[in-house]
N, C-alpha and C positions, 0 to 999 in steps of 0.2 A: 714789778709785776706788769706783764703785757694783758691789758684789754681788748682781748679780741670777738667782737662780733659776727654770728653768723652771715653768709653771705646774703639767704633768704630769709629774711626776717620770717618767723610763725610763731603762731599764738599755740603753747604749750598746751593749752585746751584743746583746741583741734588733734595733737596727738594724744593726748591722754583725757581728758573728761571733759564735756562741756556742762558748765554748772549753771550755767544761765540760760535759759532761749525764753522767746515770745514777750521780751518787756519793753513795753513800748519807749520810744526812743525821742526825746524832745527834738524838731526839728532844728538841723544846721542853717536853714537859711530861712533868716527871721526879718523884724522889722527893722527900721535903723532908730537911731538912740528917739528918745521919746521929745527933745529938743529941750530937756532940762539938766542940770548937774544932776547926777544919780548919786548919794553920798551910803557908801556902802563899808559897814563897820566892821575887822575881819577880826575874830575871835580862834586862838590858836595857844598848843602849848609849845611849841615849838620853839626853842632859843635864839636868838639873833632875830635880825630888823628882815620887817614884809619887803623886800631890795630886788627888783628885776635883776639888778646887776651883779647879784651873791646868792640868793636862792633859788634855786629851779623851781618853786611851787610858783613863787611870784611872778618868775617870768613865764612860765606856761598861762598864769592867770590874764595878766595884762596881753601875751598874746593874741587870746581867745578874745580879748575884749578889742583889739584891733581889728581881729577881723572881721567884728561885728561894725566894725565903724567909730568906736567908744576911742575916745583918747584921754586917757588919765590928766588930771588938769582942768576940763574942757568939760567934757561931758559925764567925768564921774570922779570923785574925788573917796580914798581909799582913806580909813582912819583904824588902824590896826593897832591890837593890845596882843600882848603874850604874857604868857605865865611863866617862862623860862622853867618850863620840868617843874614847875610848883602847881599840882592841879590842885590848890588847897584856896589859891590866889584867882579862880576862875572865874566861882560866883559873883567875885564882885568888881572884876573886871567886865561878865558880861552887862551885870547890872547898868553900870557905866555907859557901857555901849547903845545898850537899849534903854536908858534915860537920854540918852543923848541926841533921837527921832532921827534914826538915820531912815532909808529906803528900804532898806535891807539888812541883815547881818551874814555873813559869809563862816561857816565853822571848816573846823580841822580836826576830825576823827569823833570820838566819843568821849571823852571829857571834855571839849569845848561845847557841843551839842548838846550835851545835858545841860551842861550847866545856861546856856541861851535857854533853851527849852524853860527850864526854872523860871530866866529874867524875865520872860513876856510870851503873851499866846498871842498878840496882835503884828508884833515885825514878824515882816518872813525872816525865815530862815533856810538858806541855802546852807547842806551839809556839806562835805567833802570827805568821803572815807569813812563813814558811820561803819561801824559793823553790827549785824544784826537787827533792823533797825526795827520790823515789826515784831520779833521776839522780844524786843528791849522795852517796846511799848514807844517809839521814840516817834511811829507812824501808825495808822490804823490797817495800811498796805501797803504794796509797792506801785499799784496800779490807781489808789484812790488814797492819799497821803491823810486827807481827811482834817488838819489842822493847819499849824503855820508853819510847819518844817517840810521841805524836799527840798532834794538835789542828788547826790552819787554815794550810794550805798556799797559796803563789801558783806558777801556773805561770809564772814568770817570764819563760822563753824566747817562749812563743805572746805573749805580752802587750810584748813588746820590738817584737818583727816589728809587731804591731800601732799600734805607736807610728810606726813610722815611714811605714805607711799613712796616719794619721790628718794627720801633716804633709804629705804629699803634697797631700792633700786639701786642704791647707791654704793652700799657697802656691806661686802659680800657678808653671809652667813650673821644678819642680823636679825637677835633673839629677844632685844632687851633692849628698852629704849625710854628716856628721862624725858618728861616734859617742864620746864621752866615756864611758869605762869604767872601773870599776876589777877589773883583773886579778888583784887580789890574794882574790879571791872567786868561788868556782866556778860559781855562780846568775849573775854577772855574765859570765861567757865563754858558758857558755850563752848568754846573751840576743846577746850579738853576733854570736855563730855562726849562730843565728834570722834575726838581721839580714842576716847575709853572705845567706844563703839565701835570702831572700824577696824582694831588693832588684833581682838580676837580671829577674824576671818583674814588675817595678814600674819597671822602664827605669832604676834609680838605680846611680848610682857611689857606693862610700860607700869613706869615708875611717875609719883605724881612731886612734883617738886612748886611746893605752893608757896610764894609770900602773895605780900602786898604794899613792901614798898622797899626801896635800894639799902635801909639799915638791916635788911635780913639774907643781904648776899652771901656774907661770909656762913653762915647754917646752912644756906641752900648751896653752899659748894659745899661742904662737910657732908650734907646728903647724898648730892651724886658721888663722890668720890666712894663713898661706904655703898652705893649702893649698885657700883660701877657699869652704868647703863654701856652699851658697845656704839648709841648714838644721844644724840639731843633732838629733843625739839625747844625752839623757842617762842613762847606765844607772853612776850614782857612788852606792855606798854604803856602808858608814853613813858619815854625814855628820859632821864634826867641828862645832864653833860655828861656825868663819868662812867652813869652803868654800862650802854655798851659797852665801852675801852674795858670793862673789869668783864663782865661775861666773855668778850671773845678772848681776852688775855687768858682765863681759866679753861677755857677749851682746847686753846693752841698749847697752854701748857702740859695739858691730860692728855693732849691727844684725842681728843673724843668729836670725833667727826659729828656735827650741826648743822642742822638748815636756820635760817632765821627768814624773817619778812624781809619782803623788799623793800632794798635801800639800808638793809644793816646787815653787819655782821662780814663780811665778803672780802672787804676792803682792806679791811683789819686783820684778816687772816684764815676769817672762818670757811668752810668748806660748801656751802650752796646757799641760796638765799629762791623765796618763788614767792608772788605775788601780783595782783595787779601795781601798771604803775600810776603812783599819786600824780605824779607830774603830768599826766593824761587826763587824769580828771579834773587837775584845778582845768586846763585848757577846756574843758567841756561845761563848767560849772560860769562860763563867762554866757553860753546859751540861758544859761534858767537866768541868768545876770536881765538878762535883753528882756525874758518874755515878761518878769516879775514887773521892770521898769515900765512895760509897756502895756501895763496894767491886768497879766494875769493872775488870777489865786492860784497860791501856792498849794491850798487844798486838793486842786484838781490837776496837778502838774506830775505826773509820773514820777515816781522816783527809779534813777537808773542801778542797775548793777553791772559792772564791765564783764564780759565774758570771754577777752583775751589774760592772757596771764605771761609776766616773762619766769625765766630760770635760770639763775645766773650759778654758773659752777668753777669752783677755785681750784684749778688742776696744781697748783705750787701748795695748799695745804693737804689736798689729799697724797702729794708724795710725800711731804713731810711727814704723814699720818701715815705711811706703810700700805700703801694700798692704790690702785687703780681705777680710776671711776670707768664703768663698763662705754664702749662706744656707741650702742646703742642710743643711751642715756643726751651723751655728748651734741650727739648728734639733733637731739631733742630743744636744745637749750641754748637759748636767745644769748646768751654772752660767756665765754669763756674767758677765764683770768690764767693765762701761765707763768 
């Protein structure tokens, strides 16, 4: 498969919706390190080692902390736990981390963030990729966090609904459309309830395809199959090792043309993926890094939501899948795969 990027890079939000304006935006050009180590604990379910040299979150993170002036080693030293897809193993990895009096703790989505949230009300907590964060109760705002948590929020709900626009658009004469969820995450009911909501005034039926955890894949492909949606949505997280590879095997098998979140589903064969990118955010979360060090509350630290979005679309499965993706669309969308 050829990765090919647009020439002019644009924020699919500017063609199509802008879900974020007016939130205030922590400054880029901050103080320099505080003239101490900064020992910053990262909390993640993510599989494999926090590695500048093998994962993109880590080296977008340390980036951002270069060019604040921070040198790993020196001025901040990185003590990272992961749950490898076991969000059961969280609570007492964060425990750990915040008995262990770091500066800070650094999270990754919504099960690392709860579960800190739990460990302690006194470390800050810098999020990355929360979704929904004052519906979840995870903040009091976005504008006035009001406890020990900020950093980079996703609205997750407006950007569900949005997904399943984006497949309409996608694939002609769609009436019927499956959403894959997992319910065992409150940012995830949110996004279907989005869905429920925006699908009537888009002419779609949608089908609600619920587990809550990778031992009820094999029922929830038995559902869509019986209930044979003409698209997917996928709103399944955190992802263990094998569930993607099983969800997009089952779609590329069906045929059933899927958007998934950014950074899954795409690669492997599925048919469009849209979202903000993570790897943007750790790069920005190395700011709230600097001001927290440099002795700001996190109470009073805006929390941000990104307001570009990419759209990556797999022209080699929608041939596979019998069908065209319109050029309009095409044209919209930050990475093409042929």
């Amino acid at each position: 498969m050829k990765d090919v990027t647009q020439p002019s890079r644009r924020a699919v939000a500017l063609a199509c919706v802008a879900f974020v304006s007016g939130i205030v935006r922590v400054p880029v050009a901050l103080a320099k390190p505080p003239g101490h180590s900064v020992r910053i604990g990262i909390l993640t379910n993510v599989p494999g080692a926090f590695d500048p040299e093998s994962n993109p979150f880590a080296r977008e993170f340390v980036a951002g902390l270069n060019d604040l002036g921070y040198t790993p080693g020196r001025d901040v030293v990185l003590d990272y736990k992961t749950a490898n897809g076991d969000s059961a193993v969280l609570p007492l990895l964060a425990t750990e981390l915040a008995n262990s009096k770091p500066d800070m703790l650094v999270t990754t989505a919504a099960p690392a963030t709860l579960a800190a949230a739990k460990a302690t009300k006194t470390v800050p907590i810098i999020m990355v990729g929360a979704p929904d964060v004052v519906e979840t109760g995870l903040v009091a705002s976005l504008a006035h966090p009001g406890g020990n948590i900020t950093g980079l929020a996703i609205n997750a709900a407006e950007v569900s609904a949005k997904r399943v626009q984006l497949l309409q658009e996608a694939v002609p004469h769609l009436s019927r459309v499956g959403v894959l969820w997992n319910a065992s995450l409150p940012g995830m009911a949110l996004g279907f309830q989005n869905i429920e909501k925006a699908s009537p005034q888009l002419g779609l039926a949608v089908q609600s395809v619920r587990v809550t955890g990778s031992e009820q894949f094999d029922q929830a492909f038995a559902a869509i199959e019986g209930g044979r949606p003409e698209g997917l949505v996928v709103l399944y997280g955190p992802l263990r090792g094998e569930d993607l590879p099983r969800i997009v095997e089952f779609v590329k098998q069906h045929k059933i043309p899927t958007i998934f979140e950014l950074d899954q589903g795409v690669r492997g064969g599925g048919l469009m993926e849209f979202g903000p990118s993570r790897a943007r955010m750790f790069r920005r979360a190395a700011a709230y890094v600097d001001k927290i060090a440099n002795g700001a509350d996190p109470a009073t630290l805006p929390v941000e939501e990104p307001n570009e979005f990419e759209l990556v679309i797999n022209l080699k499965a929608a041939k596979d899948m019998g069908f065209e993706v319109p050029h309009l669309l095409l044209l919209r969308a930050d990475r093409v795969i042929e």
